[in-house]
DRENGUPA-613066 format. One record per residue (C-alpha): residue number from 1; x, y, z; residue in one letter. Coordinates in Angstrom, 2 decimals, decimal comma. Layout:
(site NUM; (X; Y; Z); "a")
...
end
This chain:
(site 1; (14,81; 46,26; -23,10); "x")
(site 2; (14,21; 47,90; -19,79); "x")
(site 3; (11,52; 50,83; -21,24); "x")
(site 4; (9,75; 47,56; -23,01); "x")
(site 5; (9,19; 45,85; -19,62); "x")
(site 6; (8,60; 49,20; -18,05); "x")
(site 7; (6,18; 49,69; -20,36); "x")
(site 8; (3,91; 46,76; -19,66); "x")
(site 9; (4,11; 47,14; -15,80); "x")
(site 10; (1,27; 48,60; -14,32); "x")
(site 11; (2,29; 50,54; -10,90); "x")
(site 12; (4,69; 52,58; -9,74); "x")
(site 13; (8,08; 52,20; -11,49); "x")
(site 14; (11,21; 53,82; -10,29); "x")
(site 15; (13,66; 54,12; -13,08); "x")
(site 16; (17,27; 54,57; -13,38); "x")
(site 17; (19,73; 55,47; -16,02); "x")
(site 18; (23,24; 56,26; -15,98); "x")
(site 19; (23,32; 57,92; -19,16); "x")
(site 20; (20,29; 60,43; -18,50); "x")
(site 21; (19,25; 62,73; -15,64); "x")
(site 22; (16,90; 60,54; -13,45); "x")
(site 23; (16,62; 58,41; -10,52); "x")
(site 24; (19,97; 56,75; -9,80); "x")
(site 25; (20,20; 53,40; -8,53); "x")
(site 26; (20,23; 53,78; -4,97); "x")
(site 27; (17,15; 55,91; -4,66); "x")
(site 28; (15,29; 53,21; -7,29); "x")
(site 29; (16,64; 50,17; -4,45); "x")
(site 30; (15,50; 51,91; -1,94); "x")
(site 31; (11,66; 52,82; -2,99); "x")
(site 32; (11,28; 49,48; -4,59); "x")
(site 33; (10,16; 46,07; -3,61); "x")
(site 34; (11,05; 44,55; -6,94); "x")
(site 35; (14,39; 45,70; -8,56); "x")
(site 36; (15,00; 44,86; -12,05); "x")
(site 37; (18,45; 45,05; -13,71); "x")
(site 38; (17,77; 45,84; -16,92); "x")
(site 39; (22,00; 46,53; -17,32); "x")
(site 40; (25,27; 45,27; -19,48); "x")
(site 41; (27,21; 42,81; -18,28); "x")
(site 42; (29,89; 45,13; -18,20); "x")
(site 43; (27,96; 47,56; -15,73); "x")
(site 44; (25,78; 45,09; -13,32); "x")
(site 45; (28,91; 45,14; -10,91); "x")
(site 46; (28,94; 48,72; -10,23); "x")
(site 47; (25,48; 48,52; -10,02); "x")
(site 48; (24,69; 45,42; -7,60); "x")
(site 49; (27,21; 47,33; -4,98); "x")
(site 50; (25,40; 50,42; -5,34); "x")
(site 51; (22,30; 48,67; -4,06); "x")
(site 52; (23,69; 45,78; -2,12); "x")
(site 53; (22,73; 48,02; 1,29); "x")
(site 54; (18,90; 48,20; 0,34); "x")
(site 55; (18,77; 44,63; -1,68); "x")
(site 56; (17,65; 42,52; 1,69); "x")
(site 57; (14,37; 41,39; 1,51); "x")
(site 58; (14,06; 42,78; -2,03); "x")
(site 59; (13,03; 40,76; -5,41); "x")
(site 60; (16,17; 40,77; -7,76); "x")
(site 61; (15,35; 40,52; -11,22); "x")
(site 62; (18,32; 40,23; -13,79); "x")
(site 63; (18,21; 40,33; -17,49); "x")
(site 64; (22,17; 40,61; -17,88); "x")
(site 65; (23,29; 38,40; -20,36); "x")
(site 66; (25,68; 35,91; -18,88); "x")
(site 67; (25,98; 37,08; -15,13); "x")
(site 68; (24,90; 33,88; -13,39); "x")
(site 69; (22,41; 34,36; -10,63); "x")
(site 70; (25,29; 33,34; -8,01); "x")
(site 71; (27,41; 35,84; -8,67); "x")
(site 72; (25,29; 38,16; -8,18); "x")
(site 73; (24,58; 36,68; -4,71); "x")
(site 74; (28,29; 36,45; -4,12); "x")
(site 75; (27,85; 40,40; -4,01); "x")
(site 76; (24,39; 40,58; -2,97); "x")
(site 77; (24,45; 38,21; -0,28); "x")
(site 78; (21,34; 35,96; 0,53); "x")
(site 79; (19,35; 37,78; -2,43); "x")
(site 80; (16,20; 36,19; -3,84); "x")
(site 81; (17,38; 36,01; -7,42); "x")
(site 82; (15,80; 35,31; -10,55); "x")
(site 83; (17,80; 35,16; -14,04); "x")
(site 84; (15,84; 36,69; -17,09); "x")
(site 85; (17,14; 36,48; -20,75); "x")
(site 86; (14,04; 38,04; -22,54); "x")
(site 87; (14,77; 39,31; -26,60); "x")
(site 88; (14,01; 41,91; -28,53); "x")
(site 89; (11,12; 41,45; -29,84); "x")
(site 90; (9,52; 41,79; -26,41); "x")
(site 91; (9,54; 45,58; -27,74); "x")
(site 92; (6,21; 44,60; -29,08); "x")
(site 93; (4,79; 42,18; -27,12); "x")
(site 94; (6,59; 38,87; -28,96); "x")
(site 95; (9,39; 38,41; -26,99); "x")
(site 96; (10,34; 35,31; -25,40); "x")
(site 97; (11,89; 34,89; -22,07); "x")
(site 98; (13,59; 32,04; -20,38); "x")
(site 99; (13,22; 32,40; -16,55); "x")
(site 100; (15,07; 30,74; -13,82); "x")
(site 101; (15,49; 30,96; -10,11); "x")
(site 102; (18,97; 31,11; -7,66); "x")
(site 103; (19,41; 29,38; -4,74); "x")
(site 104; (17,21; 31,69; -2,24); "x")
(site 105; (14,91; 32,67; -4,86); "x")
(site 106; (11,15; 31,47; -3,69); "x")
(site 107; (8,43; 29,70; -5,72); "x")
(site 108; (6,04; 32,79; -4,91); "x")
(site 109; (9,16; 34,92; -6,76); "x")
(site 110; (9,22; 32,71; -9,62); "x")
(site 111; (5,20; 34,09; -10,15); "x")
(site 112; (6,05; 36,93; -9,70); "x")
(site 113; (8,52; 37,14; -12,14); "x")
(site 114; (6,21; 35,25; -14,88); "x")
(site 115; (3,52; 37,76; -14,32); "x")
(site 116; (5,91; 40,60; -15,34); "x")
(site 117; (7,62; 38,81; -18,47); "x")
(site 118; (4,52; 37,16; -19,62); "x")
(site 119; (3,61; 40,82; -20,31); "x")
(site 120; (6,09; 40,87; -22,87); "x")
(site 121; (5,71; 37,83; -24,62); "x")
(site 122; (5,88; 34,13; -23,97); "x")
(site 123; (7,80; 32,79; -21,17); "x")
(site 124; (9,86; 29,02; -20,48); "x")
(site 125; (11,64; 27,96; -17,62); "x")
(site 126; (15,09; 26,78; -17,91); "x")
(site 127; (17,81; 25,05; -15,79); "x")
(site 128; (20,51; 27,76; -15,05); "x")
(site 129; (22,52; 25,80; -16,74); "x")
(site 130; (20,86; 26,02; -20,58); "x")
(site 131; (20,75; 29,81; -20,02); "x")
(site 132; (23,95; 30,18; -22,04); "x")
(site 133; (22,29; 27,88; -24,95); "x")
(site 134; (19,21; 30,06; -24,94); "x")
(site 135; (21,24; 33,36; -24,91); "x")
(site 136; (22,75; 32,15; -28,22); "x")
(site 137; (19,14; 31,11; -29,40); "x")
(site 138; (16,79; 33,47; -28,69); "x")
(site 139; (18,63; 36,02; -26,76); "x")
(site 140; (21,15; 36,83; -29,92); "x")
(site 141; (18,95; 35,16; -32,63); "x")
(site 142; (16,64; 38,29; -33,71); "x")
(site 143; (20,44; 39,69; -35,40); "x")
(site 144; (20,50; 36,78; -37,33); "x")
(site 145; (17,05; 36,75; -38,50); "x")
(site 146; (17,93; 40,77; -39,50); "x")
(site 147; (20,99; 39,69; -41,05); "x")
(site 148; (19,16; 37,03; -43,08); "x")
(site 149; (16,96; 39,55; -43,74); "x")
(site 150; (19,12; 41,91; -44,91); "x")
(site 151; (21,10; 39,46; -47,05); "x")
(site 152; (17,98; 37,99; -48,72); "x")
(site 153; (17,22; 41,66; -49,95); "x")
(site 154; (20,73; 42,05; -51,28); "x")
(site 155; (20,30; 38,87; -53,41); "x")
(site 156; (17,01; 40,16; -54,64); "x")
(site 157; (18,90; 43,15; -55,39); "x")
(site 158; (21,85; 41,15; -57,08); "x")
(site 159; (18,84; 39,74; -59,28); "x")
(site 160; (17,83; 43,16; -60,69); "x")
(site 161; (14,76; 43,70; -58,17); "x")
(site 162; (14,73; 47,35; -57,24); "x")
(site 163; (15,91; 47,83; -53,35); "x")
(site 164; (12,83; 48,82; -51,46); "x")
(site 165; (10,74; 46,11; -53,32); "x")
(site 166; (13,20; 43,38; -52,76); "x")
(site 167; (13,52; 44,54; -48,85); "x")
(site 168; (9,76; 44,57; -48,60); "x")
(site 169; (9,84; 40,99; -50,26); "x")
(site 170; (11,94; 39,76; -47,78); "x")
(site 171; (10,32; 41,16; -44,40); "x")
(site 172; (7,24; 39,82; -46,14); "x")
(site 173; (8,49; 36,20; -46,03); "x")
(site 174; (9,61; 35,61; -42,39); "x")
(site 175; (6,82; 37,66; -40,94); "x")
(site 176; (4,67; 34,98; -43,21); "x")
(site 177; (6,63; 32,19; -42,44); "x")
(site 178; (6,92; 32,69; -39,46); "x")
(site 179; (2,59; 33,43; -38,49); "x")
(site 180; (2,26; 29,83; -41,08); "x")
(site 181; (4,55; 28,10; -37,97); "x")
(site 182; (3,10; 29,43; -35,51); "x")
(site 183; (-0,58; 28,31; -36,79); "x")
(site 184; (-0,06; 24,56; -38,57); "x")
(site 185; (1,46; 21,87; -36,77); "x")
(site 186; (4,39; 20,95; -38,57); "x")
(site 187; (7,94; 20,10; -38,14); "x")
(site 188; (10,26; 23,17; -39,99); "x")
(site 189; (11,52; 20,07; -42,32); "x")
(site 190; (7,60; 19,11; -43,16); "x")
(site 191; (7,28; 22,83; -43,75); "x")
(site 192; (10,68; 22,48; -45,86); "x")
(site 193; (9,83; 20,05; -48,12); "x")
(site 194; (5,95; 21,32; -48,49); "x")
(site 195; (8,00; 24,45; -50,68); "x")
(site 196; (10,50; 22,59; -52,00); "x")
(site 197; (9,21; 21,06; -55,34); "x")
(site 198; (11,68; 18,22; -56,51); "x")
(site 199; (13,51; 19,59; -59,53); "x")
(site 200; (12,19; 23,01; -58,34); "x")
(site 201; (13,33; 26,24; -57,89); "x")
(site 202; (13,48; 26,10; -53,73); "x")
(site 203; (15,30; 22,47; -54,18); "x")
(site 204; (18,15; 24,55; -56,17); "x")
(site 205; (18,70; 26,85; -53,67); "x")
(site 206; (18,67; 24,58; -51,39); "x")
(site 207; (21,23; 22,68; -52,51); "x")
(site 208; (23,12; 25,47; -52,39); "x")
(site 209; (22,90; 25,87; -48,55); "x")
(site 210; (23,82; 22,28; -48,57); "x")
(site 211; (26,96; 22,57; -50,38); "x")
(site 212; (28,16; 25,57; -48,85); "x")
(site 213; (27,70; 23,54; -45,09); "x")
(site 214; (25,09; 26,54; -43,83); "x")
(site 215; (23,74; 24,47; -41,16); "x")
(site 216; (27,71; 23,84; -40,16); "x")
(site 217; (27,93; 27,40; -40,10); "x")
(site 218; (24,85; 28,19; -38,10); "x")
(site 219; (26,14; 25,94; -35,33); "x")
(site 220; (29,51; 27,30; -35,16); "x")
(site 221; (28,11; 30,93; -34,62); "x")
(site 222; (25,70; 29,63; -32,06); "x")
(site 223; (27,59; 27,70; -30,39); "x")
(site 224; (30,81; 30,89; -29,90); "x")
(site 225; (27,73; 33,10; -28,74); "x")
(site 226; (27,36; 30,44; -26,09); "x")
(site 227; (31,02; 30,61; -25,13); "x")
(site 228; (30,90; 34,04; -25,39); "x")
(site 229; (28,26; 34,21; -22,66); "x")
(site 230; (29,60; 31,72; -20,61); "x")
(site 231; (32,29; 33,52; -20,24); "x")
(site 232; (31,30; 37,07; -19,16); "x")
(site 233; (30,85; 36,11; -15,44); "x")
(site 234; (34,05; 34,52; -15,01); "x")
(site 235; (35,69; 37,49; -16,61); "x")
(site 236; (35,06; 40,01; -13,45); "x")
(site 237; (35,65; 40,28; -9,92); "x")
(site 238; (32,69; 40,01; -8,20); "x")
end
């Protein structure tokens, strides 16, 4: 996710990466006016007090899923924060990002912050708050559109259509379905019942879904990735 918003930055960029043989994070803090920590949860400690003695006056930008943007000024100090959860689709321009702002975080920041995501994709801005909800949405969703994906194939597969034919079937329908939604302006249900025929062969599988409580399902797994994330920052010592 970092080398996609690299990417679509024009100007200098200072990079840093623990596991290769480049700029480390205090040389990339101190030759930078906007710092960008593109890290794991697990990893943005060490990393915020590598920098915290060249972070003053500096642009914070976090994309760590589930580190609030007052912890990280709980290490950082007064830091003009802004909270990030961009996807992975951003890797080719379609992300979405949900952007929001800590407590010493200006409106001018805010910009500037658009104007770099924006690069990557669309761009909404979100109470602090529903950041948790959108990591489970958007942030975690592209694996379950693979997954979907990948199961869809399988059942083509199950149906005696020959694997790379029933995977190509499958990419085929979301990237479709997906452009259709995007261009008509239609509720998913009005797009639902628009392929689903009464006495048809989408009705029968979607009774199916029905039965077996999918949309149950989908909720459950949303809402434990929401826990989950909710629950990174309060599991370390900041």
């Amino acid at each position: 996710m970092g080398m996609a918003i690299a990417s679509a930055i024009k100007g200098n960029i200072f990079l840093s990466d623990k596991n290769k043989r480049i700029s480390n994070s205090v040389t990339v803090a101190k030759r930078s006016n906007i710092i960008i920590l593109a890290v794991k949860p697990q990893d943005i400690i060490e990393v915020l007090k590598e920098i915290k003695p060249y972070a003053k006056e500096k642009l914070i930008i976090s994309i760590a899923a589930g580190v609030t943007a007052a912890s990280i000024e709980k290490v950082l100090g007064r830091a003009r924060v802004i909270r990030v959860m961009p996807n992975m689709p951003a890797m080719v321009g379609k992300g979405i990002s949900a952007i929001t702002r800590g407590r010493f975080a200006k409106p001018n920041d805010l910009k500037t912050a658009l104007g770099i995501f924006l690069k990557i994709g669309d761009v909404v801005e979100v109470k602090e708050g529903m950041m948790d909800a959108v990591t489970a949405v958007s942030g975690s969703g592209p694996a379950y559109y693979f997954l979907f994906t990948h199961l869809l194939a399988k059942a083509g597969e199950a149906n005696g259509l020959e694997k790379g034919l029933a995977m190509k079937l499958a990419k085929a329908v979301f990237i479709g379905a997906a452009e259709l939604a995007a261009r008509k302006n239609l509720s998913m249900e009005e797009f639902v019942k628009k392929v689903a025929s009464k006495g048809g062969t989408t009705e029968a599988a979607l009774k199916v879904f029905k039965s077996k409580k999918l949309e149950g399902i989908i909720k459950q797994a949303v809402k434990s990735a929401s826990l989950k994330s909710s629950s990174l920052s309060k599991n370390f010592t900041f």
